[in-house]
mmCIF file of the N, C-alpha and C atoms, coordinates in Angstrom:
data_MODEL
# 
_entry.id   MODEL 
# 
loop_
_atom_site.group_PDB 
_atom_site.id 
_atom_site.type_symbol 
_atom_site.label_atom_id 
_atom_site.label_alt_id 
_atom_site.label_comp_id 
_atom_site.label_asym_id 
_atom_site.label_entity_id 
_atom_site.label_seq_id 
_atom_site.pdbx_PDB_ins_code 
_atom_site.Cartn_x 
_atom_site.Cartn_y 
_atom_site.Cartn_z 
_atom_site.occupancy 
_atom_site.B_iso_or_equiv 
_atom_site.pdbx_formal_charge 
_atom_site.auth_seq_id 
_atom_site.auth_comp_id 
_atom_site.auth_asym_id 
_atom_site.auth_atom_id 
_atom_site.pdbx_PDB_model_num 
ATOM 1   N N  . UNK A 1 1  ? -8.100 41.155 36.979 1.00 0.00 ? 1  UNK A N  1 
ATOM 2   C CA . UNK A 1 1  ? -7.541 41.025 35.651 1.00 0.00 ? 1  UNK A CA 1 
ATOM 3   C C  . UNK A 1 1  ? -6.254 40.214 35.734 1.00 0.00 ? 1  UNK A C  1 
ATOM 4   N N  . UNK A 1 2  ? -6.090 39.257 34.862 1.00 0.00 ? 2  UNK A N  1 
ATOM 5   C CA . UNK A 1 2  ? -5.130 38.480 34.841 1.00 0.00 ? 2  UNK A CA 1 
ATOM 6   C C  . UNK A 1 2  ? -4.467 38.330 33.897 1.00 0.00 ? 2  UNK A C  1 
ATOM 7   N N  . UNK A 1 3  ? -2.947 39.087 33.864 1.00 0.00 ? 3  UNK A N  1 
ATOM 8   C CA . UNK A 1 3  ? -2.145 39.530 32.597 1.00 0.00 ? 3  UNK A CA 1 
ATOM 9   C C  . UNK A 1 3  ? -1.078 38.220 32.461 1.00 0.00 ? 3  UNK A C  1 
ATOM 10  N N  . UNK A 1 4  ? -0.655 37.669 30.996 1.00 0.00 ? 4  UNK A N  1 
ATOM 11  C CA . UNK A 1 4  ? 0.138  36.953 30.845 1.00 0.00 ? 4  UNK A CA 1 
ATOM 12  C C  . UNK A 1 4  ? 1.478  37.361 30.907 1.00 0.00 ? 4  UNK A C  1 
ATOM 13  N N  . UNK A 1 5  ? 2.693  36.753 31.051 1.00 0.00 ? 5  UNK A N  1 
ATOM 14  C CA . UNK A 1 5  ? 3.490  37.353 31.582 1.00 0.00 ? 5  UNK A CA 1 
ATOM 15  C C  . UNK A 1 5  ? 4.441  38.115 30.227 1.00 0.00 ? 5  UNK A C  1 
ATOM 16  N N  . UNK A 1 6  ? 4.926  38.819 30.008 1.00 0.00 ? 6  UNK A N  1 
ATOM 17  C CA . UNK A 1 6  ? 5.820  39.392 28.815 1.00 0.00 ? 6  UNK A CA 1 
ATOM 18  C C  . UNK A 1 6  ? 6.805  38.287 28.138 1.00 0.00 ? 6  UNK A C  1 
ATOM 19  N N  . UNK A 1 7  ? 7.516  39.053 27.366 1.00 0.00 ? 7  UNK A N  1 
ATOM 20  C CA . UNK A 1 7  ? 8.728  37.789 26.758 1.00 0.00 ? 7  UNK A CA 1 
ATOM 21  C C  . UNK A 1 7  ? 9.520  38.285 27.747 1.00 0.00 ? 7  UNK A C  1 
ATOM 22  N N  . UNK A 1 8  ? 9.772  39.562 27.914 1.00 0.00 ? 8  UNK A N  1 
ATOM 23  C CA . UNK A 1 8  ? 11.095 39.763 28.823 1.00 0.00 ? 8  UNK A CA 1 
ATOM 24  C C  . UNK A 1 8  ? 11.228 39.131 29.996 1.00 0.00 ? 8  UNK A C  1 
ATOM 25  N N  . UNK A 1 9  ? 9.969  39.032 30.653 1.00 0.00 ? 9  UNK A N  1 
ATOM 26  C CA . UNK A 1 9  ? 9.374  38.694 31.823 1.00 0.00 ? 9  UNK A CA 1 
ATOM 27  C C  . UNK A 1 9  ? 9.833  37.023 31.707 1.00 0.00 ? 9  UNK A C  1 
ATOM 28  N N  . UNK A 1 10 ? 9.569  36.262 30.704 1.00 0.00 ? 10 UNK A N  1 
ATOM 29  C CA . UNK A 1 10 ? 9.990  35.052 30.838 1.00 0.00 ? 10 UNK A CA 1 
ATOM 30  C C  . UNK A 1 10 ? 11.332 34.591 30.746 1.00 0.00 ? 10 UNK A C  1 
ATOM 31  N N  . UNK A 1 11 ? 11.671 35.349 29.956 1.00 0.00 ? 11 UNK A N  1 
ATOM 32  C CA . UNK A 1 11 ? 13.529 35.337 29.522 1.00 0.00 ? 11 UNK A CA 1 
ATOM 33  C C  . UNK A 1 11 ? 14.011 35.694 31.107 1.00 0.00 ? 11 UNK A C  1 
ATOM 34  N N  . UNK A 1 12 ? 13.977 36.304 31.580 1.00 0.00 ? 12 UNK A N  1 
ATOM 35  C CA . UNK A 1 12 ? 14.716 36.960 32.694 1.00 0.00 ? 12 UNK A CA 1 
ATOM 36  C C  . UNK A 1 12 ? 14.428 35.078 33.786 1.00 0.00 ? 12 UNK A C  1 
ATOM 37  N N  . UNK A 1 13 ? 13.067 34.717 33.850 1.00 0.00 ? 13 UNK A N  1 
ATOM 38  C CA . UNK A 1 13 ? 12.838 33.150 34.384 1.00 0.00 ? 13 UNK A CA 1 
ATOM 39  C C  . UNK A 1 13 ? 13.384 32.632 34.499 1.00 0.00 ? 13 UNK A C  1 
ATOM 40  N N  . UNK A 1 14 ? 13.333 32.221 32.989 1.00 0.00 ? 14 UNK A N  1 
ATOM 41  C CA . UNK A 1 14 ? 14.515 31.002 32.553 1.00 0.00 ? 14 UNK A CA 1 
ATOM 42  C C  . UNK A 1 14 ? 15.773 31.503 32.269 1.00 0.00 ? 14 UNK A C  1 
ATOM 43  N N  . UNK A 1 15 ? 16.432 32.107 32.546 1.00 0.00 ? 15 UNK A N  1 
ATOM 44  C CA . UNK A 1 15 ? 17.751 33.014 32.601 1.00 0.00 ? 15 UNK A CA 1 
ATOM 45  C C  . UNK A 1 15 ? 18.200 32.379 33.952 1.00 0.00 ? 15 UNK A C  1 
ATOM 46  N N  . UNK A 1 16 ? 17.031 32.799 35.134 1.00 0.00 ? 16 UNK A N  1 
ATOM 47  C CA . UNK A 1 16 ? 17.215 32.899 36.544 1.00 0.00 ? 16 UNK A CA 1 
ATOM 48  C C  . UNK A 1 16 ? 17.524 31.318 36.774 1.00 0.00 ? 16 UNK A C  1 
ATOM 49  N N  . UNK A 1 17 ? 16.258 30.524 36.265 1.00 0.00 ? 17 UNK A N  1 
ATOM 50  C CA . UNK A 1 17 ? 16.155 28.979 36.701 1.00 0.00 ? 17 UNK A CA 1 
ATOM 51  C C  . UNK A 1 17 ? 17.471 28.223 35.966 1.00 0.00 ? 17 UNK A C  1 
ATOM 52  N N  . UNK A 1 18 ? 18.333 28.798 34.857 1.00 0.00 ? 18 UNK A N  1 
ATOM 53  C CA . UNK A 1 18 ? 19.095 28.137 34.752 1.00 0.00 ? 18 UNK A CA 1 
ATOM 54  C C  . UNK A 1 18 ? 20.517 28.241 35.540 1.00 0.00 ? 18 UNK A C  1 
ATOM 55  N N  . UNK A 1 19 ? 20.607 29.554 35.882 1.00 0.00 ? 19 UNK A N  1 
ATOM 56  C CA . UNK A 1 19 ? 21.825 29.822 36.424 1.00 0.00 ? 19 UNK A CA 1 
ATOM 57  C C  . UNK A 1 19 ? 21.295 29.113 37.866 1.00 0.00 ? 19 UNK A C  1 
ATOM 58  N N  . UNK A 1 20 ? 20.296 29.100 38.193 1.00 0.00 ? 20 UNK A N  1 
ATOM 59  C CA . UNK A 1 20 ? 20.563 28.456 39.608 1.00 0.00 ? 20 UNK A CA 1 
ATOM 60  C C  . UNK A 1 20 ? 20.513 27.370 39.719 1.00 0.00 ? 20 UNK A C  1 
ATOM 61  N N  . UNK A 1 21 ? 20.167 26.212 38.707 1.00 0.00 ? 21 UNK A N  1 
ATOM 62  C CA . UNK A 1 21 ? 20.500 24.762 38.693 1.00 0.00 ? 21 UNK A CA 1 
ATOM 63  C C  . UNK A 1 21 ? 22.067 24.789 38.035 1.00 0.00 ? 21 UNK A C  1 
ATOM 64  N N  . UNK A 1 22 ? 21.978 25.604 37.082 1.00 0.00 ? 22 UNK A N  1 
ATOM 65  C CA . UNK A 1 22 ? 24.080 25.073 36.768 1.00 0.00 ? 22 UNK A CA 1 
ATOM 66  C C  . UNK A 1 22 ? 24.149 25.524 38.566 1.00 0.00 ? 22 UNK A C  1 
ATOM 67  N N  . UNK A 1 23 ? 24.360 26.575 39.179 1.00 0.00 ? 23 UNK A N  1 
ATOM 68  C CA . UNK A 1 23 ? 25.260 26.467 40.549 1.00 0.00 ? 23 UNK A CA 1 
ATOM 69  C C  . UNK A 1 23 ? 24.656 25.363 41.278 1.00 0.00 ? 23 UNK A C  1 
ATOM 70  N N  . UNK A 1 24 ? 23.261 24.675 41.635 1.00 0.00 ? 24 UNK A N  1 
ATOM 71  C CA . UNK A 1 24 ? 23.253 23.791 42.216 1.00 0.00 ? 24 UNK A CA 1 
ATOM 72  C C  . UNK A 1 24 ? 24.080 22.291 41.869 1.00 0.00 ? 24 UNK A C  1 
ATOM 73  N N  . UNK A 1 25 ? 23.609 22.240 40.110 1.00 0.00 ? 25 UNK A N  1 
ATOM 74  C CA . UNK A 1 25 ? 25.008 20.828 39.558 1.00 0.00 ? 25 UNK A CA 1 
ATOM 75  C C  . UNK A 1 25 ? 26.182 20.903 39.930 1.00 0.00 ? 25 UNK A C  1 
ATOM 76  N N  . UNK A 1 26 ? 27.096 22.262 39.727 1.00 0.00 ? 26 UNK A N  1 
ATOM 77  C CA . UNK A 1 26 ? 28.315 22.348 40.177 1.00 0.00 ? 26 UNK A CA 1 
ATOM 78  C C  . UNK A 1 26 ? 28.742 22.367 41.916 1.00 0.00 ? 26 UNK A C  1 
ATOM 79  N N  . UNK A 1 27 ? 27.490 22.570 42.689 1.00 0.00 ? 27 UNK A N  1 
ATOM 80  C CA . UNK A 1 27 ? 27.668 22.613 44.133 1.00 0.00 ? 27 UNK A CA 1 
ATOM 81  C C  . UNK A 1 27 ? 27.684 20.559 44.309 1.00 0.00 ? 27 UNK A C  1 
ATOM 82  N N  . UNK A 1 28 ? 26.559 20.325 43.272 1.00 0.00 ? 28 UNK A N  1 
ATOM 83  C CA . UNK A 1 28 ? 27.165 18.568 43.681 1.00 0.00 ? 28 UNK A CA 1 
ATOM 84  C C  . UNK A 1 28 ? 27.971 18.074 43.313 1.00 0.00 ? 28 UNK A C  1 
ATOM 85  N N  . UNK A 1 29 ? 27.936 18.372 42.440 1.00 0.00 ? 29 UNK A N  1 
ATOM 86  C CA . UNK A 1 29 ? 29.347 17.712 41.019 1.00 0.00 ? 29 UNK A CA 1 
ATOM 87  C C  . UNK A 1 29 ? 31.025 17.882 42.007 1.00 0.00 ? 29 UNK A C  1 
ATOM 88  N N  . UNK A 1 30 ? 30.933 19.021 42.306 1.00 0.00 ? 30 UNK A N  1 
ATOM 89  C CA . UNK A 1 30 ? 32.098 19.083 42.593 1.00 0.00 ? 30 UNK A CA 1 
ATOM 90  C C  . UNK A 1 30 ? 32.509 19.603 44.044 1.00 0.00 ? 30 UNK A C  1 
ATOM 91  N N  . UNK A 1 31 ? 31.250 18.900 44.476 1.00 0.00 ? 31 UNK A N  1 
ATOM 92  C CA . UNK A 1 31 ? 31.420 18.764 46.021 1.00 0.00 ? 31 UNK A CA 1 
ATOM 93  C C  . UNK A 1 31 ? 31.796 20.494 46.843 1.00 0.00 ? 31 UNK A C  1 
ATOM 94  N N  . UNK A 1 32 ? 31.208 21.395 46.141 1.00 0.00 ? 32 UNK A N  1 
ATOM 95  C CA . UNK A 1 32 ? 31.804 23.307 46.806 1.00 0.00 ? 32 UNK A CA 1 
ATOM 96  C C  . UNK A 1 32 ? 30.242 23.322 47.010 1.00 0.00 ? 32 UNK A C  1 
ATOM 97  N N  . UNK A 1 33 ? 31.198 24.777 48.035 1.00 0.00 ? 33 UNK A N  1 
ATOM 98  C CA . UNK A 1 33 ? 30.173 25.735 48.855 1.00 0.00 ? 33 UNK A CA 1 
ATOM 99  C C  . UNK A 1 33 ? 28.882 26.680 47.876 1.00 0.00 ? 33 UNK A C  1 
ATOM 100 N N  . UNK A 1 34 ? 27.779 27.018 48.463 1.00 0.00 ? 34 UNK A N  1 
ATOM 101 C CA . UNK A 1 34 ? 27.417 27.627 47.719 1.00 0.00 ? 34 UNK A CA 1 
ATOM 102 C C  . UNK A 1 34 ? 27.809 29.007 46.696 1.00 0.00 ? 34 UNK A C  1 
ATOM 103 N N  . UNK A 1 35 ? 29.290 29.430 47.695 1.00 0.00 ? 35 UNK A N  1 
ATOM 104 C CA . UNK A 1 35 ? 29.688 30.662 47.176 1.00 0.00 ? 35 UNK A CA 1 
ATOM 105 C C  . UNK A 1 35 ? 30.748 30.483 46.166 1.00 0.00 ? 35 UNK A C  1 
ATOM 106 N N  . UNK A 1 36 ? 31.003 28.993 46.219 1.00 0.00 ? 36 UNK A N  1 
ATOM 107 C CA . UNK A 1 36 ? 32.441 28.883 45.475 1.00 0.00 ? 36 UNK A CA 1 
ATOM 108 C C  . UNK A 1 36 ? 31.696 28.234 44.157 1.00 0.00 ? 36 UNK A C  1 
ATOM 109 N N  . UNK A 1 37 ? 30.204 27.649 43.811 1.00 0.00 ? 37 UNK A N  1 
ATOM 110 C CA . UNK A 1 37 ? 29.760 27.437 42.653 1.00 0.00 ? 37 UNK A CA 1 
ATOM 111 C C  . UNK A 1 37 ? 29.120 29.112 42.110 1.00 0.00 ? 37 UNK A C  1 
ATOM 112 N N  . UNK A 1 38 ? 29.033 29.624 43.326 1.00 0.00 ? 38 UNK A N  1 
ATOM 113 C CA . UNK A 1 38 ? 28.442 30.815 42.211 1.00 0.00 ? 38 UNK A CA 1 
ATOM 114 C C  . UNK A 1 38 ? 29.444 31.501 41.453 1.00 0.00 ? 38 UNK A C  1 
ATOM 115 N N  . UNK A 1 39 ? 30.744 31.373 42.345 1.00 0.00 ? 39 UNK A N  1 
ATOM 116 C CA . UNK A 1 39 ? 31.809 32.135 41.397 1.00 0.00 ? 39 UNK A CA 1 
ATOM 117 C C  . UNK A 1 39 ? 32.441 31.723 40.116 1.00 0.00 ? 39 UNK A C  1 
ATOM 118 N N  . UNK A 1 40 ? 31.923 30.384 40.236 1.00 0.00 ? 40 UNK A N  1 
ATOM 119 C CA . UNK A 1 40 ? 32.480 29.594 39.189 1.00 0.00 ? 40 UNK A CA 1 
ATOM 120 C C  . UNK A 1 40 ? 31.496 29.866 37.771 1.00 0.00 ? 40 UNK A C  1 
ATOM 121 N N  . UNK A 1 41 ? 30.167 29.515 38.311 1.00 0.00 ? 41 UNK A N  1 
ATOM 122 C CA . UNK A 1 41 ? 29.115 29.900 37.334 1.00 0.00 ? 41 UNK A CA 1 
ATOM 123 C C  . UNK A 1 41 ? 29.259 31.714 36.767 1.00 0.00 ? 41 UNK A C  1 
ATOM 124 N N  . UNK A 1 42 ? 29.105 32.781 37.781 1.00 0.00 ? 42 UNK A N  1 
ATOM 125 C CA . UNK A 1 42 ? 29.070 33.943 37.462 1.00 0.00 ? 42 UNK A CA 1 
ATOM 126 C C  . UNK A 1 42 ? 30.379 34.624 36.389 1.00 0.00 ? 42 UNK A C  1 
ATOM 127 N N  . UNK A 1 43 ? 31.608 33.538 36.488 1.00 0.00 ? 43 UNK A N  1 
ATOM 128 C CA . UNK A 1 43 ? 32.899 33.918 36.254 1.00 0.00 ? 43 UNK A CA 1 
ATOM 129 C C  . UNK A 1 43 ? 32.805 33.369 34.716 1.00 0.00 ? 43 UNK A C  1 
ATOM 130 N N  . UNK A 1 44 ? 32.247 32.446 34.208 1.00 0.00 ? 44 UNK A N  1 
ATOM 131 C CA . UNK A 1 44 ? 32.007 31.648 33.113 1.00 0.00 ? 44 UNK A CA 1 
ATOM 132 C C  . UNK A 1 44 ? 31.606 32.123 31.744 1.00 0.00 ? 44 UNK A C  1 
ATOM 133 N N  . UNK A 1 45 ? 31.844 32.039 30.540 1.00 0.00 ? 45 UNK A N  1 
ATOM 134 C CA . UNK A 1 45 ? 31.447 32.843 29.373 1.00 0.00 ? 45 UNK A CA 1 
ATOM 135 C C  . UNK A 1 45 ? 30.094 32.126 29.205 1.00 0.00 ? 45 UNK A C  1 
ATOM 136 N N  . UNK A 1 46 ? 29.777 31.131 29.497 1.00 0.00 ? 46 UNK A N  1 
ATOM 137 C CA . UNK A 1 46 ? 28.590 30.613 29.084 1.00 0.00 ? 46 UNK A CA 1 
ATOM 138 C C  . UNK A 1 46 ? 27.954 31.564 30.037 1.00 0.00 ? 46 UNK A C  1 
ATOM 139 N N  . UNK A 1 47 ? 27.908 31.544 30.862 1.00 0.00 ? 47 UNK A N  1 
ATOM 140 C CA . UNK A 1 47 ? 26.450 32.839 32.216 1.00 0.00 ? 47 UNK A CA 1 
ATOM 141 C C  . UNK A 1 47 ? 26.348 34.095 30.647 1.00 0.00 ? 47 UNK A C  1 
ATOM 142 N N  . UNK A 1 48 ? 27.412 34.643 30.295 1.00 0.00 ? 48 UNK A N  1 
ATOM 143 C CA . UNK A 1 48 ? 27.415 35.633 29.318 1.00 0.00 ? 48 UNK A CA 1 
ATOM 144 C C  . UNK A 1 48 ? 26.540 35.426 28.348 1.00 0.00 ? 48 UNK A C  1 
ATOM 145 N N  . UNK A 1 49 ? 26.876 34.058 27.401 1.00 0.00 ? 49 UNK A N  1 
ATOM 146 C CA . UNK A 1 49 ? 26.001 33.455 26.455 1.00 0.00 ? 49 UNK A CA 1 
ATOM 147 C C  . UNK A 1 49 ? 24.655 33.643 26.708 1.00 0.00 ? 49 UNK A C  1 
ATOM 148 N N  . UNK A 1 50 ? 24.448 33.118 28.108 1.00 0.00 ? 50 UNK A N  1 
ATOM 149 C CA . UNK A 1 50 ? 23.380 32.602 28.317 1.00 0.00 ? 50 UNK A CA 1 
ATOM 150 C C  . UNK A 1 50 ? 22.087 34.389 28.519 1.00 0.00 ? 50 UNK A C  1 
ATOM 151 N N  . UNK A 1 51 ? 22.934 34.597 28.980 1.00 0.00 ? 51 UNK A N  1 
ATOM 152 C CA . UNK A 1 51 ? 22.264 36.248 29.530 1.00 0.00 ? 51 UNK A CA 1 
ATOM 153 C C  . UNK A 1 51 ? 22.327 37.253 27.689 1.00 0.00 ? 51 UNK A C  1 
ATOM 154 N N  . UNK A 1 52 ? 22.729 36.486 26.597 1.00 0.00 ? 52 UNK A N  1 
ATOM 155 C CA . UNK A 1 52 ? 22.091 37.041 25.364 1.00 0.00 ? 52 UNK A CA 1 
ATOM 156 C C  . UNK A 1 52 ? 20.973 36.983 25.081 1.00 0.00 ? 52 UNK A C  1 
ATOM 157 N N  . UNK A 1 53 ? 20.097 38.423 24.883 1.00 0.00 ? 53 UNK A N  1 
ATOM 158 C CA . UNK A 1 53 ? 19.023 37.854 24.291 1.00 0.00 ? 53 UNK A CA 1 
ATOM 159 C C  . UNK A 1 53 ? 18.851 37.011 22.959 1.00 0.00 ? 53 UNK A C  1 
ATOM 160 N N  . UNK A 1 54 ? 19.679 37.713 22.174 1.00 0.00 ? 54 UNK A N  1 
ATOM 161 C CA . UNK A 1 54 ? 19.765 37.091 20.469 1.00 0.00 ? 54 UNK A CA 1 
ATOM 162 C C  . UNK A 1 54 ? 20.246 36.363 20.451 1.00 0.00 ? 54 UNK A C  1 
ATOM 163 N N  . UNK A 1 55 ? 20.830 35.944 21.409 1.00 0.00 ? 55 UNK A N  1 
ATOM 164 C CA . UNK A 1 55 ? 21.156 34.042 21.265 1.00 0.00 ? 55 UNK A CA 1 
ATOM 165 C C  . UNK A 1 55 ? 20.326 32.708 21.815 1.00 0.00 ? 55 UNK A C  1 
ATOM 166 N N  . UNK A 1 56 ? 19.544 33.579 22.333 1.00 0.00 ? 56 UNK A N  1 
ATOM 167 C CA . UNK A 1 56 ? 18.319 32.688 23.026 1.00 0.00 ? 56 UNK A CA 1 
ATOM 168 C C  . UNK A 1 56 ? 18.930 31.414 23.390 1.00 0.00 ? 56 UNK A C  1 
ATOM 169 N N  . UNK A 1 57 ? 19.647 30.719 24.245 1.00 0.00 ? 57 UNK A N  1 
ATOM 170 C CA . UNK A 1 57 ? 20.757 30.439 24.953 1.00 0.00 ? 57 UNK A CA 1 
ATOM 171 C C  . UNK A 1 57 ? 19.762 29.414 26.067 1.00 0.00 ? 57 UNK A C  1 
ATOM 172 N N  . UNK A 1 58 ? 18.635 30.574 26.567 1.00 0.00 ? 58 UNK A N  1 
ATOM 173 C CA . UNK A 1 58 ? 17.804 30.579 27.609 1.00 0.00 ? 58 UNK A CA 1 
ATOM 174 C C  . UNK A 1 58 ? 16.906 29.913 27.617 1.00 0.00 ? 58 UNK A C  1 
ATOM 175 N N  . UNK A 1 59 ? 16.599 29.729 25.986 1.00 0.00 ? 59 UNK A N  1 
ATOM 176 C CA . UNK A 1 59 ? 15.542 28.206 25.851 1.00 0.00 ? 59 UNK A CA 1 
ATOM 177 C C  . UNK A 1 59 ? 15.861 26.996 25.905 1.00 0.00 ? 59 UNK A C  1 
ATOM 178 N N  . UNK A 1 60 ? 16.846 26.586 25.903 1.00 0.00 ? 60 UNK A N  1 
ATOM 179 C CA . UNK A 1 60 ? 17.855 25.305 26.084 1.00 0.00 ? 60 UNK A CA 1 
ATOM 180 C C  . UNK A 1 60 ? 17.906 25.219 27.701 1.00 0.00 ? 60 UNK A C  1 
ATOM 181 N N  . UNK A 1 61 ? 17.607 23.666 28.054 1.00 0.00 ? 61 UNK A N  1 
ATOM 182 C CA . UNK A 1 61 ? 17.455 23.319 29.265 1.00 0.00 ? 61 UNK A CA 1 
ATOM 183 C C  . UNK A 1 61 ? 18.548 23.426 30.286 1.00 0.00 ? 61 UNK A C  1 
ATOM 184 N N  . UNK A 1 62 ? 18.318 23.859 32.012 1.00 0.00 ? 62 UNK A N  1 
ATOM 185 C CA . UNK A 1 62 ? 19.758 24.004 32.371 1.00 0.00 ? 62 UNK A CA 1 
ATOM 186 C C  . UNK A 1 62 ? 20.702 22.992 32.027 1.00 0.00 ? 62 UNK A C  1 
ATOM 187 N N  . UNK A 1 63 ? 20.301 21.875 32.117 1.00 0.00 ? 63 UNK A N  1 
ATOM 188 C CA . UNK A 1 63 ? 21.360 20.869 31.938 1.00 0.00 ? 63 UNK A CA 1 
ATOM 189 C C  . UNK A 1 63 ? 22.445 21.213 30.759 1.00 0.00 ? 63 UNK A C  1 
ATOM 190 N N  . UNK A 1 64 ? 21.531 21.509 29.530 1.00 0.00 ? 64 UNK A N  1 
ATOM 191 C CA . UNK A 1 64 ? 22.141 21.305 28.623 1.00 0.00 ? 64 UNK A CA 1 
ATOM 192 C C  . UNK A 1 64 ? 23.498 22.871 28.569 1.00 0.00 ? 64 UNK A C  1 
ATOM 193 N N  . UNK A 1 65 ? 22.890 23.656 29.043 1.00 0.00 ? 65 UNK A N  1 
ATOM 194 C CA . UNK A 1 65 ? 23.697 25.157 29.809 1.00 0.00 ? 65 UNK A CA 1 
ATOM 195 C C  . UNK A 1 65 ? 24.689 24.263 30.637 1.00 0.00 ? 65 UNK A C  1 
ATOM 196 N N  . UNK A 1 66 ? 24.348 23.907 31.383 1.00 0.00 ? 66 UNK A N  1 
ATOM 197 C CA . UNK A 1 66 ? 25.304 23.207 32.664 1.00 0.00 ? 66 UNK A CA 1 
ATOM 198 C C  . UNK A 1 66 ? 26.728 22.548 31.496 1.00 0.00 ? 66 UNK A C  1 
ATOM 199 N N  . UNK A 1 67 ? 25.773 21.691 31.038 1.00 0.00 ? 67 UNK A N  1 
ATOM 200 C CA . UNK A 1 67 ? 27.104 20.729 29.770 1.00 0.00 ? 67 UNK A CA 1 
ATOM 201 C C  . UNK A 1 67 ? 27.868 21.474 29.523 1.00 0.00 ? 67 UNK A C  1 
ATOM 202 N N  . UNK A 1 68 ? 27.138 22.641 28.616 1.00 0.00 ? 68 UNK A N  1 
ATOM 203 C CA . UNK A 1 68 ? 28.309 23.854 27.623 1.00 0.00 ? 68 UNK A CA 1 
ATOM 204 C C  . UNK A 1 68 ? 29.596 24.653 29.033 1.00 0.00 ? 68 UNK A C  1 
ATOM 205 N N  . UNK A 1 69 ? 28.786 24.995 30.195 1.00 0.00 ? 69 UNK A N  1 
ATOM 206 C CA . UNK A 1 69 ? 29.919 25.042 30.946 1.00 0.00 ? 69 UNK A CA 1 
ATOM 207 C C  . UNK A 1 69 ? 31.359 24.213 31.310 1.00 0.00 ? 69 UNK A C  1 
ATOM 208 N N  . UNK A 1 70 ? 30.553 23.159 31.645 1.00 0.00 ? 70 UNK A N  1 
ATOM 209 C CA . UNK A 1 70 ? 31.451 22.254 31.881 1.00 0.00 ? 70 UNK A CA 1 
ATOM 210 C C  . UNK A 1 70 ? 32.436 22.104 30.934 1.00 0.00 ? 70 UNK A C  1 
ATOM 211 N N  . UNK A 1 71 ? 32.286 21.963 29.796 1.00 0.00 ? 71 UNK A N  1 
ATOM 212 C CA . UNK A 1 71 ? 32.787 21.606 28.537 1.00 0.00 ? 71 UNK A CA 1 
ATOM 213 C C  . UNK A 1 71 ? 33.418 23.139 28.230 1.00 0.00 ? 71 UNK A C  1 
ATOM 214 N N  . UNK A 1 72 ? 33.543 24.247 28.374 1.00 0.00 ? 72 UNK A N  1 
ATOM 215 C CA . UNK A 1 72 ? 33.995 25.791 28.834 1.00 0.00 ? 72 UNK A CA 1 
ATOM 216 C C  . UNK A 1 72 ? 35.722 25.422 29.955 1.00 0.00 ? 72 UNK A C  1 
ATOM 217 N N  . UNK A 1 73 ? 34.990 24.895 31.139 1.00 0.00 ? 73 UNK A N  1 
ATOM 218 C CA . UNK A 1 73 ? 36.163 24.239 32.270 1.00 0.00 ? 73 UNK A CA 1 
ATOM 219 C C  . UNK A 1 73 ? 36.278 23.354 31.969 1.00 0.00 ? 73 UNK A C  1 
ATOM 220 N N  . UNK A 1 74 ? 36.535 22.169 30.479 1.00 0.00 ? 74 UNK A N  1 
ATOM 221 C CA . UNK A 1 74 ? 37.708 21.350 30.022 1.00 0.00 ? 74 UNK A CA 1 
ATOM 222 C C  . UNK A 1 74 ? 37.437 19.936 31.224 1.00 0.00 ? 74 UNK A C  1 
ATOM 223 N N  . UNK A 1 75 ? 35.445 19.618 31.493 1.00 0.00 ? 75 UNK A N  1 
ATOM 224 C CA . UNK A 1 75 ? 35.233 18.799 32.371 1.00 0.00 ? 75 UNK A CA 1 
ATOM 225 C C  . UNK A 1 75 ? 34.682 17.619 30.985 1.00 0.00 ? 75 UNK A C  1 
ATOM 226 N N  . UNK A 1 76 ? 34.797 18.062 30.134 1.00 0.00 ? 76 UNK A N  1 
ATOM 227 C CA . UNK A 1 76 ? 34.331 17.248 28.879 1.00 0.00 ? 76 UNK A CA 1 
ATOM 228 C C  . UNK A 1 76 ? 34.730 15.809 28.624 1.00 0.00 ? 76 UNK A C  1 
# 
């Protein structure tokens, strides 16, 4: 039997896949360690935003997540 996956089940996905391309952009962008983009990302009001469900935040591509950070740290 082959079950499709839930909404929660997908939200939590694309939740996951975005926070880990913003820390991979910010690991190139700005030349840091893997631990020093996660703190940057995890420390960020957008990760918050983004981890709303009722803002659905999570359907918007990482990049475009990545931007709103950046633009958060005044890289605008």
């Amino acid at each position: 039997m082959n079950s499709l996956p839930t909404k929660e089940q997908i939200r939590e996905y694309l939740i996951s896949n975005a926070i880990n391309k913003m820390v991979e952009y910010t690991m190139e962008e700005e030349s840091l360690s893997l631990e020093q983009a996660m703190d940057i990302v995890y420390r960020s009001q957008t990760i918050q935003l983004l981890q709303m469900p009722e803002g659905e935040l999570y359907v918007q591509s990482p990049a475009y997540v990545y931007e709103m950070m950046r633009q958060e740290r005044g890289f605008a």
